[in-house]
VOVO-175863 format. One record per residue: x, y, z of N, C-alpha, C, O in turn. Coordinates in steps of 0.2 Angstrom, whole numbers, padded with zeros to 4 digits, always signed. Example, Ala and Ser with C-alpha at 12.3 -4.5 7.8 and 13.67 -1.06 7.14 Angstrom:
<nodes>
+0066-0028+0039+0062-0022+0039+0066-0016+0039+0071-0017+0042 +0064-0011+0035+0068-0005+0036+0064+0000+0039+0067+0006+0040 
</nodes>
This chain:
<nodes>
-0180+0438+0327-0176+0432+0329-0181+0425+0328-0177+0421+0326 -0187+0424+0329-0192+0420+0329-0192+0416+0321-0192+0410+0320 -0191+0423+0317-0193+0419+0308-0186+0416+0309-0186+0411+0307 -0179+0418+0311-0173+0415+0310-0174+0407+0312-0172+0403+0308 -0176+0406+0319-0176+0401+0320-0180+0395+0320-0178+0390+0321 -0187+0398+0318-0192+0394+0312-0190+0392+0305-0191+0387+0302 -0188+0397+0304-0187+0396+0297-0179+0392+0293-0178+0388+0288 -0175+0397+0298-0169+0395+0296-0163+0388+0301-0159+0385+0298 -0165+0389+0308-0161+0388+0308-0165+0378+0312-0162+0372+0311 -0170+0378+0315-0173+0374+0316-0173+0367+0309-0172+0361+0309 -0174+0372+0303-0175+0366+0296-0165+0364+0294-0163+0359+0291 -0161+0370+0296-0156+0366+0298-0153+0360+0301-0149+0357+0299 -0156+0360+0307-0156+0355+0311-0158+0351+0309-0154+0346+0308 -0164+0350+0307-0166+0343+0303-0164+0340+0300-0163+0334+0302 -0161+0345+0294-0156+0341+0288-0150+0338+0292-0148+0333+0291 -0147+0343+0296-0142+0338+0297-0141+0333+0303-0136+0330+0304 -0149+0332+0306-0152+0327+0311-0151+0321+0303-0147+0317+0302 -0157+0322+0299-0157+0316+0295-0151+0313+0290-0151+0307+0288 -0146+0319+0290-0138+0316+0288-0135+0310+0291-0130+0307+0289 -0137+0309+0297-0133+0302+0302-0139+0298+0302-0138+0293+0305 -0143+0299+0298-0149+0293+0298-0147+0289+0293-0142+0290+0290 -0151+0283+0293-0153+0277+0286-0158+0277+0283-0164+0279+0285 -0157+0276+0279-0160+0275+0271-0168+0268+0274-0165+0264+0278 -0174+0269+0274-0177+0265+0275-0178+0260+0269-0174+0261+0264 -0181+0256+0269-0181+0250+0263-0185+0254+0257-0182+0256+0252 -0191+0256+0260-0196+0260+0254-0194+0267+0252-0197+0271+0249 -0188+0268+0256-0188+0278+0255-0189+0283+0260-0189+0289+0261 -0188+0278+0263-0191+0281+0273-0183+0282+0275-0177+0281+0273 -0186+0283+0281-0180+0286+0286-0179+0279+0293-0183+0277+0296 -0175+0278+0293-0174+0272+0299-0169+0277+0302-0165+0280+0299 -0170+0277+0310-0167+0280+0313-0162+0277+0319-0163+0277+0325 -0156+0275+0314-0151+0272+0313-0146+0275+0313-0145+0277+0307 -0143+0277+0318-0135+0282+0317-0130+0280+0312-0127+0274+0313 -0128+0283+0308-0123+0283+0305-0116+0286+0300-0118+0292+0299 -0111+0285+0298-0107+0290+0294-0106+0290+0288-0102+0293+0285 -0114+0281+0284-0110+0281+0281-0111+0288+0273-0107+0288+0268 -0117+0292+0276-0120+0295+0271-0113+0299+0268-0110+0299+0263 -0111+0301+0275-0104+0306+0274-0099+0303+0271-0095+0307+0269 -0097+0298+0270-0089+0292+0269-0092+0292+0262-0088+0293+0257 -0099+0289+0261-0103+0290+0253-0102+0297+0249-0101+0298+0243 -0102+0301+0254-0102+0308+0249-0094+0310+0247-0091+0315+0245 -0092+0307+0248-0082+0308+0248-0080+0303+0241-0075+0302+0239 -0085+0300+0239-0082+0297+0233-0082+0302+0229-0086+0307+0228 -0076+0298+0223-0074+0301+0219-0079+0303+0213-0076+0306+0209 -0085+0301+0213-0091+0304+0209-0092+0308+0210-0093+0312+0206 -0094+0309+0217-0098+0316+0218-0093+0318+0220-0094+0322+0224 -0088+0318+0217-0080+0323+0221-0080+0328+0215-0079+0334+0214 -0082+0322+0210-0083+0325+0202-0088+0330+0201-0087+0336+0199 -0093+0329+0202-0099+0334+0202-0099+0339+0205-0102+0344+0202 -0094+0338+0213-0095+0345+0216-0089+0348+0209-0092+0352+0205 -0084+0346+0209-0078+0351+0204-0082+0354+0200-0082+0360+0199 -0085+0350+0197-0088+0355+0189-0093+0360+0192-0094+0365+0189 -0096+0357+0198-0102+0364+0199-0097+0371+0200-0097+0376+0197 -0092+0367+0205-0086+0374+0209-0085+0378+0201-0087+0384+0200 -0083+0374+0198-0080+0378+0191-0085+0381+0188-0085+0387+0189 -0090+0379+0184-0097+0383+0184-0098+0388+0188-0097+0394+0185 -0099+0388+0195-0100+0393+0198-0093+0400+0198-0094+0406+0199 -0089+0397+0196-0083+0404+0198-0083+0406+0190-0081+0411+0189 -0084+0402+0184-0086+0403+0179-0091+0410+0177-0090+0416+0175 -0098+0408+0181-0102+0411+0180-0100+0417+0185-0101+0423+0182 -0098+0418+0189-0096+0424+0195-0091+0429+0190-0092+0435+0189 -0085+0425+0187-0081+0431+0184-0085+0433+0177-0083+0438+0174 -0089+0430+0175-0093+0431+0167-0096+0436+0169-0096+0441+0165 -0101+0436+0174-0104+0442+0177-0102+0448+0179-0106+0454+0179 -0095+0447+0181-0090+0452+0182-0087+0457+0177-0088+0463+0178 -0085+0453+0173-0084+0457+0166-0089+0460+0164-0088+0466+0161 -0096+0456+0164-0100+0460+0158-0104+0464+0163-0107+0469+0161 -0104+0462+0170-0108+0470+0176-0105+0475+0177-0109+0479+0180 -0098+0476+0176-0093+0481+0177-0095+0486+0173-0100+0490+0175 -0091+0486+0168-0095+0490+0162-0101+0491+0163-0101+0497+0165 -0107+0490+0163-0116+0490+0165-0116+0495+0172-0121+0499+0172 -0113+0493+0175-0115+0497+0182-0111+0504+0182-0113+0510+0184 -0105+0503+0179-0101+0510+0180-0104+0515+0173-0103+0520+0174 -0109+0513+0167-0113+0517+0167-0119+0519+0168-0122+0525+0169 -0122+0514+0170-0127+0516+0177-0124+0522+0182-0128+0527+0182 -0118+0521+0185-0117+0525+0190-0116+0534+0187-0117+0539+0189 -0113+0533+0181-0110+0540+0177-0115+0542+0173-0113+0547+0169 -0122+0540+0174-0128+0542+0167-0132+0548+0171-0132+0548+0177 -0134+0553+0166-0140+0556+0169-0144+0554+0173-0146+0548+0172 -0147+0557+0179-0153+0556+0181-0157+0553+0179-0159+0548+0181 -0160+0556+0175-0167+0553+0170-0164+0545+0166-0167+0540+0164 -0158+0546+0166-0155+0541+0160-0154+0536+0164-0156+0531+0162 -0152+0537+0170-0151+0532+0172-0156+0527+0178-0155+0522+0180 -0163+0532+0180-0168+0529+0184-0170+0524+0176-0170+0518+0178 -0171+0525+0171-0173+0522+0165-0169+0515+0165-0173+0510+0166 -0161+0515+0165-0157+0510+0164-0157+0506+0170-0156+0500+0170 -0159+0508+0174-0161+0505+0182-0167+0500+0181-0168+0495+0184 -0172+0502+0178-0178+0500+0178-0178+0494+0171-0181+0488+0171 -0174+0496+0166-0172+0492+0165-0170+0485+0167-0173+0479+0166 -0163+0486+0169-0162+0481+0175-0165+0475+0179-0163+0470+0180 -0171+0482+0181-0174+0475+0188-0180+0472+0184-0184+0468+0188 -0181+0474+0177-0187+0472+0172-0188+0464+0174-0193+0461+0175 -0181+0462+0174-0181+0455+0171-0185+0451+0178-0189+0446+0178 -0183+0453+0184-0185+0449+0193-0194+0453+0190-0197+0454+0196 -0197+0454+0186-0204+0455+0185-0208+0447+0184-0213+0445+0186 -0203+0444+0180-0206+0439+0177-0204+0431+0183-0201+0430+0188 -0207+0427+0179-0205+0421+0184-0198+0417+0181-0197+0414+0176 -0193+0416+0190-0188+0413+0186-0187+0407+0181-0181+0408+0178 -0191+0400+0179-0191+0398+0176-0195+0399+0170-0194+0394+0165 -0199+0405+0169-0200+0406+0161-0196+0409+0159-0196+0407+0153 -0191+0414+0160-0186+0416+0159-0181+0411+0158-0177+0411+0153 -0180+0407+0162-0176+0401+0159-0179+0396+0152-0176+0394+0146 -0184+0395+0154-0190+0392+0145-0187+0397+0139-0185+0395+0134 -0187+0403+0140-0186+0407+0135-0179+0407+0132-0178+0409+0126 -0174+0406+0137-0166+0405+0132-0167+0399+0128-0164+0398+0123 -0173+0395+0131-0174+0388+0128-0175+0388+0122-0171+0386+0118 -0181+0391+0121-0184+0392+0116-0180+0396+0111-0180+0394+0105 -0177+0401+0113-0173+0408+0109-0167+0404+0106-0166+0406+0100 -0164+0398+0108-0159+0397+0105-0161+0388+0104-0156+0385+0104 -0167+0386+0103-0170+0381+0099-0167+0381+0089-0167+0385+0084 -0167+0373+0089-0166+0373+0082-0170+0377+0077-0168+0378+0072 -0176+0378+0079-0182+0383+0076-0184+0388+0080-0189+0392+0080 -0177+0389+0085-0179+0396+0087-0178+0401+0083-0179+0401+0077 -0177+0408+0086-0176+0416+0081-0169+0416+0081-0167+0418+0076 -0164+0413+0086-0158+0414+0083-0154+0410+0078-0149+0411+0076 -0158+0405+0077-0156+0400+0070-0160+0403+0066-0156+0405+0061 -0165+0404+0065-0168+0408+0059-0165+0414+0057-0162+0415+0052 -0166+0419+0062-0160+0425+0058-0154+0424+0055-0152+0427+0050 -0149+0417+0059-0144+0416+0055-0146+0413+0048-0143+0415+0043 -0150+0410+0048-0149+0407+0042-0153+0411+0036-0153+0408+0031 -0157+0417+0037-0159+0418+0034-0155+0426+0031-0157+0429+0026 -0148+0427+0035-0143+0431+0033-0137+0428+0030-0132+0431+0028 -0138+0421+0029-0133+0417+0026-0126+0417+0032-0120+0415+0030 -0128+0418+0040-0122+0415+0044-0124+0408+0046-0119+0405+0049 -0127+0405+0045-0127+0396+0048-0130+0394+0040-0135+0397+0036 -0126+0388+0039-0129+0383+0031-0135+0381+0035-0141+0382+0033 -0134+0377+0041-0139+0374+0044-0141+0374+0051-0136+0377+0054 -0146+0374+0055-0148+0375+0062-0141+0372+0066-0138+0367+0065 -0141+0377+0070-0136+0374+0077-0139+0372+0081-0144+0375+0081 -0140+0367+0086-0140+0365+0089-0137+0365+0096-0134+0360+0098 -0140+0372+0101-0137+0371+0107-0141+0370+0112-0139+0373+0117 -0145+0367+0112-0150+0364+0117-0142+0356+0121-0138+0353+0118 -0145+0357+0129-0142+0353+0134-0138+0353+0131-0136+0347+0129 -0133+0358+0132-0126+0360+0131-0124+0364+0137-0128+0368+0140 -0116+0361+0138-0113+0367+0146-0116+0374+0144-0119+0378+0148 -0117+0377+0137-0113+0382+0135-0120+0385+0138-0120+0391+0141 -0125+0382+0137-0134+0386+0137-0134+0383+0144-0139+0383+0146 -0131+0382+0148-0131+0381+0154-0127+0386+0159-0127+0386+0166 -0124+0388+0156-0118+0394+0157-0122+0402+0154-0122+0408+0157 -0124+0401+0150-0130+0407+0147-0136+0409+0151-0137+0415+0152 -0140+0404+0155-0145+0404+0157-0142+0407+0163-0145+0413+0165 -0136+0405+0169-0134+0408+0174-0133+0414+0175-0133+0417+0181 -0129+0417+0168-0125+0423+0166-0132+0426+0166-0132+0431+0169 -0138+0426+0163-0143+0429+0160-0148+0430+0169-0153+0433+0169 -0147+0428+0172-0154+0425+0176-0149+0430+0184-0152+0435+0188 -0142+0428+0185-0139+0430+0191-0133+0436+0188-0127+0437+0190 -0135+0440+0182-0129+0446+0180-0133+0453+0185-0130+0457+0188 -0142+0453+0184-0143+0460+0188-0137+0458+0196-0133+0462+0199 -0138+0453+0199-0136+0454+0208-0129+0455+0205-0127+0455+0211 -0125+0455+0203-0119+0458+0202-0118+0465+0199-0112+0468+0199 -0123+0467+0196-0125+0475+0194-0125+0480+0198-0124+0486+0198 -0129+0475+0204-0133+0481+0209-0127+0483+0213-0124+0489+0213 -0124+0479+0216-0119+0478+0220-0114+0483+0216-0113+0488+0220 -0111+0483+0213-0104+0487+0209-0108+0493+0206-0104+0496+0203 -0115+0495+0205-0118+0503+0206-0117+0506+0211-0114+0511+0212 -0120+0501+0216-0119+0506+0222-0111+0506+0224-0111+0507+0230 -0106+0505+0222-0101+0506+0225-0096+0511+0220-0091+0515+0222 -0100+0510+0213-0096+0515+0208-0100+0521+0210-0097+0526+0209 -0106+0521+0211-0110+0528+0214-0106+0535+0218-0106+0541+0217 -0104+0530+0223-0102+0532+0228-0095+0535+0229-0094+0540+0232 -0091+0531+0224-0084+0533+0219-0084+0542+0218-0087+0545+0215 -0078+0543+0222-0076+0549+0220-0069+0550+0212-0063+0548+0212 -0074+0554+0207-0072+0552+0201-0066+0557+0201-0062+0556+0197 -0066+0563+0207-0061+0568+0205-0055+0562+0207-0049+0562+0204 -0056+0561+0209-0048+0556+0210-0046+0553+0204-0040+0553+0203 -0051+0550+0199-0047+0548+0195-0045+0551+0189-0041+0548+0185 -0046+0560+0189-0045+0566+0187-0038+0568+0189-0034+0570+0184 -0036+0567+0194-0031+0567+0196-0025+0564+0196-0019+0566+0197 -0027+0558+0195-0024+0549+0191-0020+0552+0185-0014+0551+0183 -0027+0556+0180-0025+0560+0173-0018+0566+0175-0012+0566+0174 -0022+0570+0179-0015+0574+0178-0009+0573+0178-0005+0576+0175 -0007+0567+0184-0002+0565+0185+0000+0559+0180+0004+0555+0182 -0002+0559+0175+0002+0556+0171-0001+0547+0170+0001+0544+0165 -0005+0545+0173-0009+0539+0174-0013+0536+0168-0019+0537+0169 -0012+0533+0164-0014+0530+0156-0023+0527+0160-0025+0525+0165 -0025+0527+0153-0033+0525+0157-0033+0517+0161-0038+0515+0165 -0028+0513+0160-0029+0506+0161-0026+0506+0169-0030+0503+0173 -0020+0510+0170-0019+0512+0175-0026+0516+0180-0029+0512+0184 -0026+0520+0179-0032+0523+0183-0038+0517+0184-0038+0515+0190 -0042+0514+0181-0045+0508+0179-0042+0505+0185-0045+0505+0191 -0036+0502+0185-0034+0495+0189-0032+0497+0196-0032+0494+0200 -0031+0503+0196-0025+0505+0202-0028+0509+0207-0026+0510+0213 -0034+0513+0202-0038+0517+0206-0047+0516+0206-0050+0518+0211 -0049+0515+0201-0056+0514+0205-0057+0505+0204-0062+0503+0206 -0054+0501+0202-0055+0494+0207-0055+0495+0213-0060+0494+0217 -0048+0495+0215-0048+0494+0224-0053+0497+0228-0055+0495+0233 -0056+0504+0225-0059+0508+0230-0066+0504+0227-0071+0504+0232 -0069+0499+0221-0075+0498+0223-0074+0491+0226-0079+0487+0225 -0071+0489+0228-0068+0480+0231-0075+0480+0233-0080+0478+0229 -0077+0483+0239-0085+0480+0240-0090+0479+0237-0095+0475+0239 -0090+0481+0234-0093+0479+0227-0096+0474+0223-0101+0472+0222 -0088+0472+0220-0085+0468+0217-0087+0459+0223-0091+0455+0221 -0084+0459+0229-0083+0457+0233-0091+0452+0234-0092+0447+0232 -0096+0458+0237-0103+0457+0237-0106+0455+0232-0111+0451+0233 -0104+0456+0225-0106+0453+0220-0107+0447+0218-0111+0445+0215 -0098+0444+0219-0098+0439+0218-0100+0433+0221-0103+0429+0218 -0099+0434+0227-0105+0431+0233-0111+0428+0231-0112+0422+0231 -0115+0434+0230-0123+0435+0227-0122+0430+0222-0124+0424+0222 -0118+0433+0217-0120+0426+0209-0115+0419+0211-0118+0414+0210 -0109+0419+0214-0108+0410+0216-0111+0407+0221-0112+0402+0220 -0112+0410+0227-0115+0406+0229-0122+0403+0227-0123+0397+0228 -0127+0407+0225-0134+0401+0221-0132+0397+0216-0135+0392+0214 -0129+0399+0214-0126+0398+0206-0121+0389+0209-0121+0384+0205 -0118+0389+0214-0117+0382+0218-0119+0378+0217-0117+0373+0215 -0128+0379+0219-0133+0373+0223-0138+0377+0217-0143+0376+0219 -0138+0379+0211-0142+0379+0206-0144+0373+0202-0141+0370+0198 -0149+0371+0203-0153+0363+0198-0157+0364+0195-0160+0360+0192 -0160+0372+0194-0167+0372+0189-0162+0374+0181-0163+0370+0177 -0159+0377+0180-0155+0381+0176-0153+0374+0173-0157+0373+0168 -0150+0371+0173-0145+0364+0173-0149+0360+0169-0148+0358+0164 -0157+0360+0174-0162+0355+0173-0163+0356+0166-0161+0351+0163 -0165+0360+0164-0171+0365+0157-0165+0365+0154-0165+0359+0151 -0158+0369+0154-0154+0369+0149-0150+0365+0148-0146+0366+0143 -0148+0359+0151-0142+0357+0151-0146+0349+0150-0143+0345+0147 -0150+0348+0151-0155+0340+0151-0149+0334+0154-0145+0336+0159 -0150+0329+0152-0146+0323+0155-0138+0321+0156-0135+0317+0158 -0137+0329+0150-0128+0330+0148-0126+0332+0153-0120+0333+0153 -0129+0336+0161-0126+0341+0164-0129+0340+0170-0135+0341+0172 -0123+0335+0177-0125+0335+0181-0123+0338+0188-0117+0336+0189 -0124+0342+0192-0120+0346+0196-0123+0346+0201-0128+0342+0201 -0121+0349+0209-0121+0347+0214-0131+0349+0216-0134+0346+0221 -0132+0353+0213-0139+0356+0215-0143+0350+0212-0145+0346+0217 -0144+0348+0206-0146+0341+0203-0145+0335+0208-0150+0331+0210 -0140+0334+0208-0138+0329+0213-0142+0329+0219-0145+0324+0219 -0142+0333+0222-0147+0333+0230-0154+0333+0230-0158+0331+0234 -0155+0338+0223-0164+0335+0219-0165+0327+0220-0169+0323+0223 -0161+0326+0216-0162+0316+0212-0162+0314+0219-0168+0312+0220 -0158+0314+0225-0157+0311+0232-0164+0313+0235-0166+0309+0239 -0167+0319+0235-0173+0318+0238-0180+0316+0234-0185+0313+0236 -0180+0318+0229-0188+0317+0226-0188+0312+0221-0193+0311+0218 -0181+0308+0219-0182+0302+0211-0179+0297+0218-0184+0294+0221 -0174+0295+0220-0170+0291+0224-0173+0289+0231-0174+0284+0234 -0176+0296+0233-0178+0293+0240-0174+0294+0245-0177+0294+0251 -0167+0295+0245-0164+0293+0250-0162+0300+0254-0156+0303+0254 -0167+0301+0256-0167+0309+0262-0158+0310+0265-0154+0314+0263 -0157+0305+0269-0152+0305+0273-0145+0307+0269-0142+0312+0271 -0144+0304+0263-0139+0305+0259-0138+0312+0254-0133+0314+0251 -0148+0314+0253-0148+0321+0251-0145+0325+0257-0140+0330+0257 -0149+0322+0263-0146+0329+0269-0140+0329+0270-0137+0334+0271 -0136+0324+0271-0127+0323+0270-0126+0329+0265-0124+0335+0266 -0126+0327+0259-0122+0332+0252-0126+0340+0253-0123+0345+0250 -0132+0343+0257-0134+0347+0257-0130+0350+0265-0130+0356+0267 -0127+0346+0269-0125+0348+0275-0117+0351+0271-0114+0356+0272 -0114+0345+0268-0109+0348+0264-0107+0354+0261-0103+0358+0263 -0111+0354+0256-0111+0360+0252-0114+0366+0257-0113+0372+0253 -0116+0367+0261-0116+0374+0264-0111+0374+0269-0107+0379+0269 -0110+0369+0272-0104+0369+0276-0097+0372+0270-0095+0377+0272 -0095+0370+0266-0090+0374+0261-0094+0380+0258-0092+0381+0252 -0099+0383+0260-0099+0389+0254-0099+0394+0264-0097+0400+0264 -0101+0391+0268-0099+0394+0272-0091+0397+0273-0088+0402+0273 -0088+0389+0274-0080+0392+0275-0077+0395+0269-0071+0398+0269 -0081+0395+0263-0077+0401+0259-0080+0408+0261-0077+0413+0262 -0086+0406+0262-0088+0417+0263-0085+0419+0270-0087+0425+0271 -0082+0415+0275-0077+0417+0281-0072+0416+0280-0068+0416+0285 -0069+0414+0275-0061+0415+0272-0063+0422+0269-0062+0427+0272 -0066+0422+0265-0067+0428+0259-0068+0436+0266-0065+0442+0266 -0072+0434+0270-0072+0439+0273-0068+0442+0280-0069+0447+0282 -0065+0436+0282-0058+0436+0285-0052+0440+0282-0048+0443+0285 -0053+0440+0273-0049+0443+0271-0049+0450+0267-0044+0453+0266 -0055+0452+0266-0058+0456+0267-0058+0461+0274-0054+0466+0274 -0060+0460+0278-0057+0464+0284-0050+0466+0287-0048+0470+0291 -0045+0459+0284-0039+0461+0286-0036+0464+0283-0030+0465+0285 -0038+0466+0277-0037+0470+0270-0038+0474+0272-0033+0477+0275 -0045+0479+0272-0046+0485+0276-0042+0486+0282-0039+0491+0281 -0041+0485+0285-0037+0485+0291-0030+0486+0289-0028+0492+0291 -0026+0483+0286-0020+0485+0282-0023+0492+0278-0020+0497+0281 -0026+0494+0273-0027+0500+0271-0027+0506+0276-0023+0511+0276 -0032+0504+0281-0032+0509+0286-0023+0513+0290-0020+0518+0291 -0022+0506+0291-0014+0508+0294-0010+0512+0290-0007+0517+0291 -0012+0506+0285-0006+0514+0278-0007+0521+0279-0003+0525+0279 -0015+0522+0278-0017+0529+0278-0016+0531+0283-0017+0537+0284 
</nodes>
């Protein structure tokens, strides 16, 4: 309880102690009650910036979804041996540091990186593409960086999965897409559920990803709250948008699990 409230909840207070302050002449803090930091964050600029991040983020959460499904439900159905191996795999990449891992899409899909070279020396590109500080390598880097925390989460949930059920789906007549949608989604919801979580919520308030891949084309809420404390100076106005955005990633993960349990709850009755 001690580190919760050192660590978490006491540096809470702060930021949102310094949201009702002012902006000092130099960069400082004048301790001057105000609203106006919050009525400033409701303009329609940063209204823009939250929407693009929202959309990036639920971008990257369903992108992880498609491509961790698959990945984890063979994870979950491999050999023992095959599958401690595809596991270790997996957690290879959290070996390294998160921003060389990001330098490295950098570099990989550089105009003289390996994947313009390969193309062009197989005759698929006439000339270097160029995806440096593009959404798209900004979108690649989050998929690449937050796809294991959507992996783990729908292993453990496809693990757990009783497959004779979907055995049973077959004999009665049940086409694979059926069985797929009808019967082991709903039963791994928790999974699924946890997953998305894990990859939208960082993926929100992400600015190093943005920073390296996306350069001065690509401004989002994580960037945004950067520039307000360490280029601008103006603490109060970062701690406003920084009390903001967790206040809405809050009321979404108690909507979500509001609905979540009243879900289970309805299932239970049925059964």
């Amino acid at each position: 309880m001690g580190w919760i409230l050192w660590f978490i909840l006491i540096p809470l207070v702060i930021v949102g102690f310094y949201s009702f302050m002012t902006k000092g002449s130099y960069g400082g803090i004048r301790y001057q009650f105000t609203f106006e930091n919050y009525e400033r964050a409701f303009d329609w600029l940063y209204l823009r910036i939250f929407w693009e991040s929202f959309q990036l983020a639920s971008i990257t959460a369903i992108s992880c979804l498609v491509l961790g499904y698959p990945m984890a439900y063979v994870l979950a159905t491999a050999r023992p041996a095959i599958r401690s191996l595809l596991l270790v795999l997996l957690i290879v990449p959290f070996w390294t540091n998160f921003v060389v891992r990001t330098y490295a899409l950098k570099v990989l899909f550089a105009e003289s990186g390996p994947i313009n070279a390969l193309g062009m020396t197989f005759g698929i590109f006439a000339e270097p593409i160029s995806l440096s500080n593009s959404y798209f390598m900004v979108w690649l880097g989050m998929v690449t960086n937050y796809l294991p925390y959507m992996v783990l989460p729908l292993y453990v949930s496809i693990e757990k999965f009783d497959f004779t059920l979907l055995e049973a789906g077959r004999d009665l007549g049940a086409s694979a897409w059926n069985n797929f949608w009808k019967v082991l989604v709903p039963l791994t919801k928790p999974g699924i559920i946890t997953g998305s979580i894990l990859v939208f919520t960082p993926a929100l308030g992400e600015f190093l990803i943005p920073d390296i891949l996306g350069g001065a084309k690509t401004m989002l809420m994580g960037n945004l709250i950067t520039e307000q404390f360490l280029k601008s100076r103006d603490w109060p106005f970062g701690s406003a948008l920084s009390v903001l955005l967790m206040a809405i990633v809050m009321a979404g993960l108690c909507i979500v699990i509001r609905y979540w349990t009243e879900d289970e709850k309805d299932e239970r009755a049925k059964a």
